[in-house]
N, C-alpha and C positions, 0 to 999 in steps of 0.2 A: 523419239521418246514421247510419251503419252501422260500426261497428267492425271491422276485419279486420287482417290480420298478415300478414304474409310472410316469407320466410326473410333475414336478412340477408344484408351483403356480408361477401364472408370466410367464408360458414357451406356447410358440405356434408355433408349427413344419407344416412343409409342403412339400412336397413331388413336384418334380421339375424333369420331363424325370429320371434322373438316379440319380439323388442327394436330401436329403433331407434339406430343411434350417431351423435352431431353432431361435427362437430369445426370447433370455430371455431377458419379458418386464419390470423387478424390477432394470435393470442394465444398460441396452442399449445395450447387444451385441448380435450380431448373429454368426452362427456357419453351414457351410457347410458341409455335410458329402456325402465322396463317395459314390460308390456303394455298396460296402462291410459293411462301418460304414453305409450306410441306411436301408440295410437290418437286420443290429444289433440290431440298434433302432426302429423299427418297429416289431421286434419281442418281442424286451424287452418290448414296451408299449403298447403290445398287452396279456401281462399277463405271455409273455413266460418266464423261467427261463433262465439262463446264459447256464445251460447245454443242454438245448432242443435249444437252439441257436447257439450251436454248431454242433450239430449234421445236422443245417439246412446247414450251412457252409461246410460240409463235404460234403452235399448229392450236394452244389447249387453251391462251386468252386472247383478248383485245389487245395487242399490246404488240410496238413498233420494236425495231430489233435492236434500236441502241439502245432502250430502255430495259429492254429482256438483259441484253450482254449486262449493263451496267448494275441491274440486280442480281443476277446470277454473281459478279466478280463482287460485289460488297456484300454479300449474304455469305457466301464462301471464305471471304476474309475475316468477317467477324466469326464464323464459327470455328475456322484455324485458330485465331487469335486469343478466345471462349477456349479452347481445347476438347471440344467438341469432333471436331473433324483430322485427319491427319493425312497429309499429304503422301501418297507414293506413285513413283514413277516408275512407267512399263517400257520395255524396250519396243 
């Protein structure tokens, strides 16, 4: 089984020059992401896995792969945790 995410209910992201904004409508917040968290979450809500979004991280910055994993998995949990992102699993 495969890990993937989707955007929640309530959630509507938009993509801004090099930032992406969420704004979750069930709470009233919004949420800015860099460059790097934009390209996280556009991959994640694009069906990608946490691991194929590393590898994009690898190939798109400067940046060593326990540092890639370790942001992709804390970026990913805060935005589960935000309710932002929702977890589902593929067979």
């Amino acid at each position: 089984m495969t890990e993937r995410y989707r955007i929640a209910t309530q959630v509507h992201a938009r993509r801004f020059d090099d930032e992406v904004v969420v704004l979750h409508l069930g709470v009233g917040h919004y949420y800015a992401l860099d460059v790097v968290g934009s390209t996280i979450w556009e991959h994640l809500t694009s069906g990608r896995t946490a691991a194929e979004t590393v590898v994009t991280l690898l190939t798109e910055y400067d940046v060593d792969e326990t540092t890639a994993r370790a942001d992709v998995q804390r970026l990913t949990e805060e935005l589960v945790a935000a309710g932002l992102l929702a977890r589902h699993t593929e067979p």
